[in-house]
C-alpha positions as CSV (number, residue, x, y, z in Angstrom):
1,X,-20.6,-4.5,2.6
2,X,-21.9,-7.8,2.0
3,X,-21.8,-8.9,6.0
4,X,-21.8,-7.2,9.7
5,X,-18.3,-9.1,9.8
6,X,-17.1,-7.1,6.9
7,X,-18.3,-3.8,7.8
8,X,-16.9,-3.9,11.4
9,X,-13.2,-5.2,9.4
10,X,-13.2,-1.9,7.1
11,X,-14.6,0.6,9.6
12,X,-11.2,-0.6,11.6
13,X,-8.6,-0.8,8.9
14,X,-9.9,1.9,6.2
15,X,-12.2,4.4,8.3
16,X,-9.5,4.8,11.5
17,X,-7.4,6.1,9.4
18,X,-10.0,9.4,8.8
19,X,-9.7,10.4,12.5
20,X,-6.7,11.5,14.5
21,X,-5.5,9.6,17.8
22,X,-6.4,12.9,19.8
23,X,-9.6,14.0,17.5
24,X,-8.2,16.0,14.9
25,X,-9.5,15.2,11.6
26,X,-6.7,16.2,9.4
27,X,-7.9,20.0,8.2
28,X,-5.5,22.3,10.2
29,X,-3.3,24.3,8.0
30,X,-2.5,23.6,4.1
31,X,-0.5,21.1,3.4
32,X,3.4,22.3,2.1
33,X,2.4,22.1,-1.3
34,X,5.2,24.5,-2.6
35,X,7.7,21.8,-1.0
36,X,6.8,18.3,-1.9
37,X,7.7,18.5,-5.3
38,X,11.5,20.0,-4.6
39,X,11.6,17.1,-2.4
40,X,11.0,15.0,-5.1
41,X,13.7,16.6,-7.7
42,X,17.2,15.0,-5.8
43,X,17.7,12.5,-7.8
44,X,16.4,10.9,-9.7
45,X,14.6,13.6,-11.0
46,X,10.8,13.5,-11.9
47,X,8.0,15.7,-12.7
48,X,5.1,16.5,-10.7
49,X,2.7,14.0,-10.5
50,X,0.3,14.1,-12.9
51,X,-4.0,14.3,-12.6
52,X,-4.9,11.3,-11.3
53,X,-7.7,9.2,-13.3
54,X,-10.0,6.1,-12.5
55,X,-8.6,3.0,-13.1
56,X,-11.8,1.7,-14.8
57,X,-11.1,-1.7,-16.3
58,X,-10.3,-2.9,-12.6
59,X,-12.8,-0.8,-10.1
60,X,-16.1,-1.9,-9.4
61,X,-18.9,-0.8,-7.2
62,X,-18.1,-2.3,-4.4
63,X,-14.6,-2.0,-2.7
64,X,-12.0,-1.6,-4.4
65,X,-8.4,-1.0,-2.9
66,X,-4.6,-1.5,-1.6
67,X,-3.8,-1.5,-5.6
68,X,0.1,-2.8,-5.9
69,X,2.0,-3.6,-9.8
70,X,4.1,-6.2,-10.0
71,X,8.0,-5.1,-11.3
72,X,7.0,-5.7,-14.7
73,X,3.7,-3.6,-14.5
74,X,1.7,-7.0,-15.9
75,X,0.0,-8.0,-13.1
76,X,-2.0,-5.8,-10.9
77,X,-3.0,-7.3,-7.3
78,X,-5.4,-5.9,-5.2
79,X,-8.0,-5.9,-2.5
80,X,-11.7,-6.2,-3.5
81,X,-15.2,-7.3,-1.8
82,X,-17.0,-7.6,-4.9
83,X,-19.1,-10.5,-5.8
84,X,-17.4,-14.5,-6.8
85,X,-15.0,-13.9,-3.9
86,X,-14.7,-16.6,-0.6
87,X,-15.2,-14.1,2.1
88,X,-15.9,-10.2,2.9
89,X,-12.5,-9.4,1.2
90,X,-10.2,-10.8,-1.2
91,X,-7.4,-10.5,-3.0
92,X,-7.7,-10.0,-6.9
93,X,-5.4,-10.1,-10.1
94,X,-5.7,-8.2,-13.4
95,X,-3.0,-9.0,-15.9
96,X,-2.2,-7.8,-19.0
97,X,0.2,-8.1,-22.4
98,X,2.5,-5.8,-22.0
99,X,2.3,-2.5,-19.7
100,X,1.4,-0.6,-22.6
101,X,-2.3,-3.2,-23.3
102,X,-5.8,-3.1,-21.6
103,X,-6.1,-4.7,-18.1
104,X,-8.1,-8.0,-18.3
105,X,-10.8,-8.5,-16.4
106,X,-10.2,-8.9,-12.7
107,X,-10.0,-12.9,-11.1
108,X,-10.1,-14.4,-7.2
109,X,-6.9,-15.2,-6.6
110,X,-7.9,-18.5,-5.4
111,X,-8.4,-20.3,-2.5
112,X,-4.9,-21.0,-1.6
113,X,-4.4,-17.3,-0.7
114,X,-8.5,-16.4,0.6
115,X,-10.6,-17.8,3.1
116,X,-13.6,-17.0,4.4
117,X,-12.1,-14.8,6.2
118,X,-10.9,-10.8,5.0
119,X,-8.1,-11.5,3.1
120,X,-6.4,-8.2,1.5
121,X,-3.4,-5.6,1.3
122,X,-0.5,-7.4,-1.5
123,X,2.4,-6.4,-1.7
124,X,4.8,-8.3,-4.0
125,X,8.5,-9.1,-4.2
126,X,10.4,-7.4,-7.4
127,X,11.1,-11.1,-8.3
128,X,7.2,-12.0,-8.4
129,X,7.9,-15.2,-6.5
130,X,6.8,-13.8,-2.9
131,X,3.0,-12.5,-1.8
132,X,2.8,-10.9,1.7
133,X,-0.4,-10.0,2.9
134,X,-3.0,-9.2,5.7
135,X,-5.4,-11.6,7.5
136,X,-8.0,-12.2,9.7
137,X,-8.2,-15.9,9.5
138,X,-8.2,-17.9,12.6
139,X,-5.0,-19.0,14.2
140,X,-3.3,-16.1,14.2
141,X,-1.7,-13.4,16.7
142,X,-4.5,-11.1,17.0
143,X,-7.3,-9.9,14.6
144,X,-5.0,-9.1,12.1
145,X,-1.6,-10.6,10.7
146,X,0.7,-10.9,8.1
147,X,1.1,-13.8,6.0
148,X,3.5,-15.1,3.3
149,X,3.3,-16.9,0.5
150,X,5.8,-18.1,-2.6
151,X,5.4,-19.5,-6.0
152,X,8.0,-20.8,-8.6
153,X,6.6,-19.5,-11.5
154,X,6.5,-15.5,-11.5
155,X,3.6,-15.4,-14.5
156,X,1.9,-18.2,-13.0
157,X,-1.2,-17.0,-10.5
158,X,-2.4,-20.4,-10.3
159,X,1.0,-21.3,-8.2
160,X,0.5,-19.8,-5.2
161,X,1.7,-22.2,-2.3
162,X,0.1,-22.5,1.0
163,X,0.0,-19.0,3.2
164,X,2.4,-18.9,6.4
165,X,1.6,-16.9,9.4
166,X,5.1,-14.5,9.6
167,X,5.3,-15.4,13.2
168,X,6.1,-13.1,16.4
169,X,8.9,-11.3,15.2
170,X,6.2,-9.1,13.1
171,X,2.5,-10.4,14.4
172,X,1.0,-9.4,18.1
173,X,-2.3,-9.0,19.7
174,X,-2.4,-5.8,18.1
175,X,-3.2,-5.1,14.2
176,X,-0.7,-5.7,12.0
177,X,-1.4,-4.4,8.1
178,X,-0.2,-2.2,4.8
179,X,2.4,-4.7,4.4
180,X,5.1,-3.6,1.7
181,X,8.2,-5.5,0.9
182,X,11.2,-3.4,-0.8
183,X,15.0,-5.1,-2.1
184,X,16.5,-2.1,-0.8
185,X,15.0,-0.7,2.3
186,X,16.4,-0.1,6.0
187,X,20.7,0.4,5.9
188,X,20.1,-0.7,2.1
189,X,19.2,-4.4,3.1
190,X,15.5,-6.1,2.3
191,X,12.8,-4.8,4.1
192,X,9.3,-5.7,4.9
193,X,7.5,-2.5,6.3
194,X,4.0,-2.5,7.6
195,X,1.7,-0.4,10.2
196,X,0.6,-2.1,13.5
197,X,-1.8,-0.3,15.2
198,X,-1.3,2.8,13.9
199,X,2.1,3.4,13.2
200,X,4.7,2.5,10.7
201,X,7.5,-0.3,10.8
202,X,10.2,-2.0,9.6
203,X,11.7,-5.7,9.9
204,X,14.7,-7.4,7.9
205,X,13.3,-9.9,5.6
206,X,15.4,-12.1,3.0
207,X,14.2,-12.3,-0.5
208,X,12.9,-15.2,-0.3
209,X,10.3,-13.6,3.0
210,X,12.3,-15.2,5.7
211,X,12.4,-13.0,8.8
212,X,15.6,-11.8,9.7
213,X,14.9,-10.3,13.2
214,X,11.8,-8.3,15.1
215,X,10.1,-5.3,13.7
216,X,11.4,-1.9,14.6
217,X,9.2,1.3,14.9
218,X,10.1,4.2,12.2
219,X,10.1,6.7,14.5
220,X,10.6,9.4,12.5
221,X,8.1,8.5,10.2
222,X,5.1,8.1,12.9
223,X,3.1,10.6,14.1
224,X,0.1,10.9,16.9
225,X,-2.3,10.2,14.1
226,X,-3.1,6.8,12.7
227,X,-0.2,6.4,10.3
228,X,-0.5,3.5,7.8
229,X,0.3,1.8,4.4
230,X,4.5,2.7,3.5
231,X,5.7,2.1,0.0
232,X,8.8,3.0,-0.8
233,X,10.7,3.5,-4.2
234,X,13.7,0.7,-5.8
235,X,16.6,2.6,-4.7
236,X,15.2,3.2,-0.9
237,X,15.2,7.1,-1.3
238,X,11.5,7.9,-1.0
239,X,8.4,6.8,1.0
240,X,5.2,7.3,1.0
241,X,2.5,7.0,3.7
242,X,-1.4,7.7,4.3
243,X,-2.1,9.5,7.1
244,X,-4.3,11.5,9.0
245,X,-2.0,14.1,10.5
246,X,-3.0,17.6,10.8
247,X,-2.2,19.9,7.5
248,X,-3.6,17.7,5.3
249,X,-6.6,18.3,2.7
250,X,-8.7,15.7,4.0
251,X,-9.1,13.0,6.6
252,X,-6.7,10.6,4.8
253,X,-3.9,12.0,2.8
254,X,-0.9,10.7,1.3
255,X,2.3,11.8,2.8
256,X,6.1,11.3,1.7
257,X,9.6,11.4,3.0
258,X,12.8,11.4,1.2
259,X,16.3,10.7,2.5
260,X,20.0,11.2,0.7
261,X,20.7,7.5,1.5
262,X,19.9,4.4,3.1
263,X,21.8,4.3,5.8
264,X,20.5,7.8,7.1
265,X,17.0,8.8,8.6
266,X,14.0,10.0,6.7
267,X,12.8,13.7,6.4
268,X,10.0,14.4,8.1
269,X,7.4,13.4,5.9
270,X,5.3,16.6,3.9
271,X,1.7,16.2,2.4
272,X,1.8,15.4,-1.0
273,X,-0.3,17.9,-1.7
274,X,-3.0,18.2,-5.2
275,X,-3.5,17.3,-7.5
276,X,-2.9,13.3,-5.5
277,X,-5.0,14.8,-2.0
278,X,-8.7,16.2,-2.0
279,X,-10.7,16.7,0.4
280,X,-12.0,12.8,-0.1
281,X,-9.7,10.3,1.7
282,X,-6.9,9.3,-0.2
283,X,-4.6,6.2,1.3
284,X,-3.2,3.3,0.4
285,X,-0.6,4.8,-2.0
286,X,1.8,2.2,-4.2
287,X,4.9,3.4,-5.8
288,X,5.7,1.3,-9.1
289,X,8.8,-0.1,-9.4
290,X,10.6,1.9,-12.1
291,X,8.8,5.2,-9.8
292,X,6.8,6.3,-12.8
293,X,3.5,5.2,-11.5
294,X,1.4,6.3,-7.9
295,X,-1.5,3.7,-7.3
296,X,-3.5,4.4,-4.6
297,X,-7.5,3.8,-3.3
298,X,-9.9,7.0,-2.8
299,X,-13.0,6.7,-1.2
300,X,-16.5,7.5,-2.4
301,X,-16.7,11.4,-1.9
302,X,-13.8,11.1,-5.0
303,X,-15.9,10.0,-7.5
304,X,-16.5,6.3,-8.9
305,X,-18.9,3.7,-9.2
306,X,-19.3,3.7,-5.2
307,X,-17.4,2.2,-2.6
308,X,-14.1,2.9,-2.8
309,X,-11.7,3.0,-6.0
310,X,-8.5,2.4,-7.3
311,X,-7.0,5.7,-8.8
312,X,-3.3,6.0,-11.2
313,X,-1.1,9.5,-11.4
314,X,1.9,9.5,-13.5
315,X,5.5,11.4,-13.4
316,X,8.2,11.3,-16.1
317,X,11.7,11.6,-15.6
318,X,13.5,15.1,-15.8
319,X,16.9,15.2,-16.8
320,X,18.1,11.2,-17.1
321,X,16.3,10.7,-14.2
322,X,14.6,7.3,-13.6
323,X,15.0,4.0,-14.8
């Protein structure tokens, strides 16, 4: 960490996760391992996902997480402190040709969206036109808020317009983060979900990111353990979440739920068991939008140039399954 600032920033919003509201660091019983992937077969239908690998062309040595693809899996945003950045974090681009090509080369996405403040977490609208993030800039609620931004151009990074505070429907006094924005979310409607404090919520959003009413606590979803970073898939069936629940393989593991259909409650969520979790801390998961793709950050114990890294697992549709 390149400043005392920094440091203090992670330890709250990467290292809280690792212990448990009432101790527990997440290494009671194994994780239901022989049930996730059933979960994961009604429809559509996928295989298991597959070993996860580095994503070298974009990690670094310092830290390198939140990882989230744009709809047409060209553009790959994410939150890094490495050096040529304004403050202790920032948010980063890599794009590339098609989804098939090399990543580029990671750039600052520019100082429209950072400060000198931590600037990180993306999540982006399927349209591309629509950046929601997490600050600690001045002028907010409390430490940390979301903000919004919108562009005209979806291939243009350079467009960003100026970032909005999302106001008191979503931001308090306490720490709000893991933003993720999904067309079809809560009753089948758009839906920005994010963690405050440590739990998981949900608030309508339009497409364009104007709120629609407050934020409302998934219940069902939350646990007594620091429960962060929801993504959820295009048709609003599955959700994934880091946590540090008991039954896990480490401190931070990555958790999903599924549901029949939107307009019912989600399952209680199961540990997504290996080979996603080891006994490192896993978080910040990211389902792509055709579901084919699991981004997510691992820290240091996982392997890596240091710090932590951004790490890709794959399924494939079974039977028609998929887009």
């Amino acid at each position: 960490m390149r400043t005392a600032t920094t440091a203090r920033f992670l330890a709250l919003l990467v290292a809280a996760p690792l212990m448990g509201a009432d101790g527990c660091d997440g290494t009671g019983s194994g994780p239901a391992t022989d049930i996730a992937p059933l979960l994961l077969q009604s429809p559509p239908a996928f295989s298991e996902w597959s070993e996860p690998v580095l994503l070298e062309a974009v990690n670094s040595a310092a830290l390198d997480a939140n990882p989230v693809l744009s709809h047409d899996q060209r553009s790959l945003y994410f939150s890094s402190n490495r050096e040529g950045g304004f403050g202790g974090v920032d948010i980063w681009v890599s794009h590339r040709q098609n989804k098939f090509s090399a990543w580029d080369s990671p750039v600052n996405l520019g100082s429209v969206i950072n400060t000198d403040a931590d600037d990180q977490g993306p999540t982006i609208s399927q349209d591309g036109l629509m950046l929601v993030f997490v600050s600690n800039r001045s002028g907010g609620h409390g430490v940390l808020d979301l903000y919004v931004s919108r562009r005209e151009d979806d291939e243009d990074d350079s467009e960003w317009g100026p970032s909005e505070n999302l106001g008191s429907d979503v931001n308090t006094d306490a720490n709000e983060l893991s933003p993720h924005f999904q067309n079809k979310g809560e009753a089948g409607k758009s839906t920005l979900y994010f963690a405050r404090a440590a739990d998981i919520f949900w608030a309508p959003m339009s497409k364009d990111g104007t709120l629609l009413g407050q934020a409302t606590a998934l219940a069902e979803i939350n646990s007594t353990s620091p429960d962060f970073g929801p993504t959820v898939s295009k048709d609003g069936l599955e959700l994934m979440i880091q946590s540090g629940r008991p039954g896990g393989l480490g401190g931070t593991d990555i958790w999903v739920s599924t549901r029949a259909s939107v307009e019912v409650s989600w399952s209680t969520p199961l540990n997504l068991g290996t080979p996603v979790n080891t006994a490192a801390g896993d978080f910040a998961p990211a389902i792509s939008f055709d579901g084919h793709i699991l981004l997510f950050a691992g820290d240091a114990a996982r392997g890596g140039q240091g710090g932590q890294e951004i790490w890709i697992s794959t399924r494939t549709p079974i039977s028609g399954g998929g887009d």
